[in-house]
C-alpha positions in Angstrom: -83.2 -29.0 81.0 -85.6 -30.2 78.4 -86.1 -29.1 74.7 -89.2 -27.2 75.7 -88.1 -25.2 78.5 -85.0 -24.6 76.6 -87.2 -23.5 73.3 -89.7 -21.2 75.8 -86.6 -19.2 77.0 -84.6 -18.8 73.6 -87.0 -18.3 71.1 -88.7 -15.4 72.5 -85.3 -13.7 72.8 -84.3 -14.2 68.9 -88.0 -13.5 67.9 -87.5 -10.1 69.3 -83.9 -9.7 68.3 -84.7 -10.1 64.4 -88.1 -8.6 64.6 -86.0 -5.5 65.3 -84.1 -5.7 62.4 -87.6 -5.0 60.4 -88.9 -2.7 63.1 -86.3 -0.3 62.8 -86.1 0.9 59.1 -90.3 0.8 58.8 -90.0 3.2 62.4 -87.8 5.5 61.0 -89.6 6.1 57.9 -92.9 6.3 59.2 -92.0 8.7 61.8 -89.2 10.6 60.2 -89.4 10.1 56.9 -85.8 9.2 57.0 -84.7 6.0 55.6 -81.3 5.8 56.1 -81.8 6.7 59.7 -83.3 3.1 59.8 -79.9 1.7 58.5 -78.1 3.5 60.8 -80.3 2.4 63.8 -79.8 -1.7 62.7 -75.7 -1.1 62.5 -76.1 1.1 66.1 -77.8 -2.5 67.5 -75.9 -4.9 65.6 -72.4 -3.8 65.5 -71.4 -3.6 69.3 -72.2 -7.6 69.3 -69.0 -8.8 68.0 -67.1 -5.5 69.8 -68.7 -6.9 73.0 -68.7 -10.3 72.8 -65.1 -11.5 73.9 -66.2 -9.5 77.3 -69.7 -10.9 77.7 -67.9 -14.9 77.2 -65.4 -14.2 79.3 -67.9 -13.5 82.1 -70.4 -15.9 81.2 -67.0 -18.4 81.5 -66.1 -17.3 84.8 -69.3 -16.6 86.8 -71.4 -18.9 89.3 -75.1 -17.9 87.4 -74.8 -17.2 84.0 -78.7 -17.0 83.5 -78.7 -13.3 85.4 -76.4 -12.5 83.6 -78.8 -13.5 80.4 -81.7 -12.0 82.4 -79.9 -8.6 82.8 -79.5 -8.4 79.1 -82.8 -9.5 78.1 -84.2 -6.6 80.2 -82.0 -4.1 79.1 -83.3 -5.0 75.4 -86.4 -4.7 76.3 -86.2 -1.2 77.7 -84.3 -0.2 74.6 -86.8 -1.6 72.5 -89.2 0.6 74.4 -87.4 3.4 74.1 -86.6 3.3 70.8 -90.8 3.3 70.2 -90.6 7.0 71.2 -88.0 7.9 68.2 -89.7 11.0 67.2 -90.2 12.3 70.8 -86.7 11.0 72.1 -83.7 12.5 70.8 -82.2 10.4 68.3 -78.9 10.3 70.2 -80.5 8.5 72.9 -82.0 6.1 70.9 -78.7 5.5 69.2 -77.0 4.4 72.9 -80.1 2.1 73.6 -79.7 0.4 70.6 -76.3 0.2 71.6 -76.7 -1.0 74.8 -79.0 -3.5 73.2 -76.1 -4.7 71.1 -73.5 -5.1 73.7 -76.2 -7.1 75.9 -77.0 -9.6 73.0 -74.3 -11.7 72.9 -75.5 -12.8 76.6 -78.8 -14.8 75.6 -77.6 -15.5 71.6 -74.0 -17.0 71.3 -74.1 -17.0 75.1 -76.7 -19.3 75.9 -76.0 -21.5 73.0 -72.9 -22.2 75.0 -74.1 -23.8 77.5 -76.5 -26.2 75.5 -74.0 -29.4 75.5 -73.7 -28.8 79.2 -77.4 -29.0 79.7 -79.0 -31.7 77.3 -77.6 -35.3 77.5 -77.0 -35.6 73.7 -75.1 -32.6 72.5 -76.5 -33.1 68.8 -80.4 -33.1 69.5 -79.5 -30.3 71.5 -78.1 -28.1 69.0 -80.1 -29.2 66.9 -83.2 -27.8 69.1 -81.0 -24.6 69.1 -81.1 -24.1 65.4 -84.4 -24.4 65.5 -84.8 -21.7 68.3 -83.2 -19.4 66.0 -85.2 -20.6 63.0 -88.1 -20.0 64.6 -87.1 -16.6 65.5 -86.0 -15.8 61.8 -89.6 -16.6 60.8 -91.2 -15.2 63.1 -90.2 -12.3 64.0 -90.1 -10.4 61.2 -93.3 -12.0 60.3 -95.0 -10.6 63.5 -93.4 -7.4 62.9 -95.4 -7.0 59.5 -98.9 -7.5 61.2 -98.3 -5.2 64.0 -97.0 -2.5 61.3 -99.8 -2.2 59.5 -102.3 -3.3 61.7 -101.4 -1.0 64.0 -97.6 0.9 63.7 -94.0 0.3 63.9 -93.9 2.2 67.7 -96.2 -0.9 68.7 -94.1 -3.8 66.9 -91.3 -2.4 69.1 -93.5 -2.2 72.3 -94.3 -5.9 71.4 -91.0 -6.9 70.8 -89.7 -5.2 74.3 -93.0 -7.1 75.7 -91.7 -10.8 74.3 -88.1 -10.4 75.5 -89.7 -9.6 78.9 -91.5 -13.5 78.1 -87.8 -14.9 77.4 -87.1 -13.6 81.1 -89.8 -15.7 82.5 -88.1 -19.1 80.7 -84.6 -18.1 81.6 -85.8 -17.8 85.5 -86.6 -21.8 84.9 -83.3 -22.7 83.2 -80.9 -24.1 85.6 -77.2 -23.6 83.8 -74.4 -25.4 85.2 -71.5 -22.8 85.7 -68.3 -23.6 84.5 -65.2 -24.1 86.5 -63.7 -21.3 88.2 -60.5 -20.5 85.8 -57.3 -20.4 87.4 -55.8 -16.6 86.0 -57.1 -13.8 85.6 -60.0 -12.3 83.0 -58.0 -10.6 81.0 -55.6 -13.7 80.2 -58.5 -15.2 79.6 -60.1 -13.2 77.2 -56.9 -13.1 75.2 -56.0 -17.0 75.6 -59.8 -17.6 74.1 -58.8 -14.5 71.2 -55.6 -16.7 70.3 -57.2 -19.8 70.7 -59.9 -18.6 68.0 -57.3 -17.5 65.3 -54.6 -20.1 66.1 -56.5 -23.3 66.6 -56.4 -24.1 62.9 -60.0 -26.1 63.3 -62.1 -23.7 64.9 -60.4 -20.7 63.1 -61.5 -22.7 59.8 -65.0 -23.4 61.2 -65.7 -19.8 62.4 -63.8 -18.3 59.0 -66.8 -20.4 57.2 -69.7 -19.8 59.3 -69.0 -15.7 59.2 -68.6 -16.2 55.1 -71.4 -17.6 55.1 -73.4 -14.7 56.2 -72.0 -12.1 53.6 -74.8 -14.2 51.3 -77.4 -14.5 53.7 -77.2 -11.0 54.3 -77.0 -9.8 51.1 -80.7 -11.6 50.9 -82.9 -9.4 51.2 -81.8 -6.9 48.9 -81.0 -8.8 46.0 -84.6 -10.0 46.7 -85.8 -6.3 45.9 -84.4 -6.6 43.1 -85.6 -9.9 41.8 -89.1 -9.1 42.6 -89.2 -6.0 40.4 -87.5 -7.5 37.4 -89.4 -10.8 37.5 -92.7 -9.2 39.0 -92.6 -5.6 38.3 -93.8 -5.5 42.6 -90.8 -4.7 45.3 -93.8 -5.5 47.4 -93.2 -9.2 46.4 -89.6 -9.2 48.1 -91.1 -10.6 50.7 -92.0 -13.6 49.1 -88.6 -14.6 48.5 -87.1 -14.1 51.8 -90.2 -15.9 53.5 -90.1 -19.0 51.3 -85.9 -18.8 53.0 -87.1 -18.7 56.4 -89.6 -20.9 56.1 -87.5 -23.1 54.5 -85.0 -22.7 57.0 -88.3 -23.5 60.3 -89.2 -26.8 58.0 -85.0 -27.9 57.8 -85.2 -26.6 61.7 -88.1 -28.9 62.5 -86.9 -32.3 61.0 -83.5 -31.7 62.2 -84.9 -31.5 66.1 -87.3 -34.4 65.2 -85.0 -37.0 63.5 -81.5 -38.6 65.0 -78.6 -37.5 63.9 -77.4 -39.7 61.5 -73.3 -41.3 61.3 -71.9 -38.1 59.0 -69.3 -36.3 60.9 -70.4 -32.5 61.5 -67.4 -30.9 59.6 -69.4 -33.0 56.5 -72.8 -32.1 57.3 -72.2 -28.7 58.0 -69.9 -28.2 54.3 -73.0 -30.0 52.5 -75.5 -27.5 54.1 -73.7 -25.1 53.2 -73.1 -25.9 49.5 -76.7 -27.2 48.5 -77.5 -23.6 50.1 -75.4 -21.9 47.7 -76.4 -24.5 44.6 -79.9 -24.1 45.4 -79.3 -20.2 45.3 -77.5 -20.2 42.0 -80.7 -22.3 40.4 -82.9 -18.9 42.1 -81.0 -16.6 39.9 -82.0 -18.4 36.1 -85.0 -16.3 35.5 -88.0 -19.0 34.8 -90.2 -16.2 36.7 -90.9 -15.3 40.1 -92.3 -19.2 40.9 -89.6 -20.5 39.9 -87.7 -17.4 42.4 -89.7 -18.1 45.5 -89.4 -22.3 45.4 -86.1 -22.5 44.6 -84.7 -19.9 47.5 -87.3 -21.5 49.8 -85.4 -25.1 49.0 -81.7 -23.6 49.9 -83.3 -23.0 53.4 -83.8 -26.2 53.6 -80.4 -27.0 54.4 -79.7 -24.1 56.7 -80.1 -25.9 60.5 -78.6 -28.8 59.8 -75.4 -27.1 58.7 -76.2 -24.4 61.8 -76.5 -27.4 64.2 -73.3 -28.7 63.1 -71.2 -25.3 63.5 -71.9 -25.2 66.4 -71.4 -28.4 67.6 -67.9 -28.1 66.0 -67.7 -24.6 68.0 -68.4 -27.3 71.2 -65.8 -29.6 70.1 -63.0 -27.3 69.2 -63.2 -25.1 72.2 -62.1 -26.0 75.9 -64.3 -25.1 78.5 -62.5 -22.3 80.6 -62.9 -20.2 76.7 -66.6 -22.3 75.1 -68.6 -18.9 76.3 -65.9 -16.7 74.8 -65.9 -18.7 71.5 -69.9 -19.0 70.8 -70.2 -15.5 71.7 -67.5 -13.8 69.3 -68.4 -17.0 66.4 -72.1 -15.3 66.5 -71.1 -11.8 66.8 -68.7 -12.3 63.5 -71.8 -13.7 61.7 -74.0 -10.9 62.8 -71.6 -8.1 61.9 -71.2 -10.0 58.5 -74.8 -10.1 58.0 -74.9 -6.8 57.8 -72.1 -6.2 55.9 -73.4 -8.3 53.5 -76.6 -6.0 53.1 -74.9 -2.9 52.4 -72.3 -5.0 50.2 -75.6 -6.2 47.7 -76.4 -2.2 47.9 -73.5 -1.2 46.6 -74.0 -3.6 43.9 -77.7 -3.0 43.1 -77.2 -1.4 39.6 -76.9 -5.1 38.8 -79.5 -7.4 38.0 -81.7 -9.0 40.4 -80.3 -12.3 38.9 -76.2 -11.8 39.2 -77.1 -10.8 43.2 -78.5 -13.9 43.6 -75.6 -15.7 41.8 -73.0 -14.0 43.6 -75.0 -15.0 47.3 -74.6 -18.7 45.9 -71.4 -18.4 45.3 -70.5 -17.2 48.7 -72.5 -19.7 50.4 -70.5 -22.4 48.3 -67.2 -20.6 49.0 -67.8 -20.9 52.6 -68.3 -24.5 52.2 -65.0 -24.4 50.1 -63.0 -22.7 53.2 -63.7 -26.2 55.4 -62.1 -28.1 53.0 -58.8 -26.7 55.2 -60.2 -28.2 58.1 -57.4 -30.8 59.2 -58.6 -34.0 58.7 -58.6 -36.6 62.4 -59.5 -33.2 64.2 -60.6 -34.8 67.7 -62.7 -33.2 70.1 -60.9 -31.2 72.7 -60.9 -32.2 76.5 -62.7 -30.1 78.6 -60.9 -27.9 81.0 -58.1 -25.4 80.7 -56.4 -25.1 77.4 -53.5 -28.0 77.3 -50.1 -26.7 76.5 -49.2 -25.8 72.9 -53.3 -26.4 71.9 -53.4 -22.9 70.7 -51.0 -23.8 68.0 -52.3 -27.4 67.2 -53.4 -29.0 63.8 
């Protein structure tokens, strides 16, 4: 596999997957005047993901092609994206099970496919790094495309597009050529509950996926404190958008010289707690009100450090997780950050009566929290052998 036809197959998929995330609040509104159906219609798509994704690694650990599987949940997004469209002329309900459906299938070409990245690219580091900057790009992009198509044309097409661009993803998985892993020796459900224990009980992964879902309570709780910094500092909510831009495209530019440059000698448990603490710094600096300059340059230089530290979690997820359970583990590590994405969101609109300013401070102070929890992580940690789970690893460090 090379970085391109690794890039053409996963960043249409994530493009599409947090274009969505716009799509659906700006549908609902336009169409049914109904705001918090749009809130309800993100947690109907992103909730199943962590519900589903011990399941989907489990089979993605134990079968012979694991890109149909990713194929068969690409197109099942896409067909819920393209019913969704119709909201308005489809019974809500339904909607509300394809956007389920859409959730549950998810986890196949997100944590699932960044799974099998060490297996395919001869230097595990470039290659994760190469994933952060799939989902980077996605980030960006997405939600950027998502914004033209609304007002140039509605939020029923940005959902036809998005269905149309996972349906692109399913032309670059058809190239990918994943190795399947080793048929497992006992059955799928002692499986799915050996990778379960090995998750909470493995003291370095538990720490590594305990920081990595903190994380996202801030970068969640984004957007809306960004509301509410753009009308104190700017008197425009229109202007939101400026500040979570300048993060994503912070985030692409950190993406783009992290896939470009060699890793250097720092061990990823130290890259990956620096990220995440010149994240939250940088975020704290955001919230001293020096106007909405100051805002926008400031949140677009925590970004900055976003893949490197992504890039690193997960090759610590690699590391720390044998390879009859690695599907099992990326899949329920992403679906915990997703579901604390958005319970990060309606966490910062709980809190909205405060300022725009003590939102921002409190993201920071998550985002250096979470780089606080890998502190714990047990120092000489050593990569795992691949293979089945050695005796008494479940309980080691």
């Amino acid at each position: 596999m090379t970085a391109a036809s690794y890039l053409v197959a996963s960043v249409p998929l994530r493009l599409a997957t947090s274009g969505v995330m716009v799509a659906l609040p700006i549908l609902a509104a336009t169409e049914l005047d109904d705001l918090a159906l749009g809130g309800q219609l993100v947690a109907a798509t992103l909730g199943p993901s962590v519900l589903a994704a011990p399941l989907v690694g489990v089979i993605l650990d134990r079968t012979r092609r694991p890109s149909h599987w990713m194929l068969a949940g690409a197109v099942l997004t896409a067909a819920s994206y393209a019913l969704t469209a119709a909201l308005g002329d489809v019974p809500i309900p339904l909607v509300m099970i394809a956007l389920v459906l859409s959730g549950i299938a998810a986890p196949f070409f997100m944590g699932g496919l960044s799974s099998f990245v060490a297996d395919e690219f001869p230097d595990a580091r470039r290659g994760y790094a190469h994933d952060a900057l799939s989902y980077n790009v996605g980030s960006v992009g997405g939600p950027a495309l998502v914004a033209v198509l609304a007002v140039a044309g509605s939020a029923r097409t940005a959902l036809l597009v998005l269905g149309a661009i996972c349906l692109l993803g399913c032309a670059g998985l058809f190239a990918l050529r994943l190795t399947p892993r080793p048929a497992p020796g006992v059955g799928a459900v002692r499986t799915m509950a050996t990778g379960l224990r090995h998750l909470v009980a493995h003291r370095p992964i538990a720490i590594v996926t305990l920081s990595g879902t903190l994380s996202q309570l801030g970068a969640g709780g984004l957007a809306v404190a960004a509301v509410a910094v753009a009308i104190e500092r700017s008197g425009s909510a229109e202007r939101a958008a400026w500040i979570v831009t300048a993060f994503a495209v912070g985030g692409l530019l950190g993406a783009l010289a992290a896939a470009a440059r060699r890793w250097g000698s720092a061990p990823p448990i130290v890259v990956m707690g620096a990220g995440f603490a010149a994240t939250g710094v940088a975020t704290m600096v955001a919230a001293i009100d020096l106007g909405l300059a100051w805002t926008v340059a400031a949140i677009g230089v925590s970004g900055l450090f976003t893949a490197s530290s992504a890039a690193a979690m997960l090759l610590l997820r690699k590391e720390q997780s044998p390879l009859a359970v690695r599907s099992q583990v990326f899949t329920v590590g992403s679906g915990l950050r997703a579901s604390a994405a958005a319970g990060g969101a309606a966490v910062a609109g709980a809190l909205a009566h405060a300022s725009g300013g003590t939102l921002l401070a409190v993201i920071g102070a998550v985002w250096v929290l979470s780089a606080l929890v890998l502190l714990a992580y047990p120092r000489g940690a050593v990569p795992l052998a691949t293979g089945p789970i050695p005796t008494g690893a479940a309980s080691s460090s």
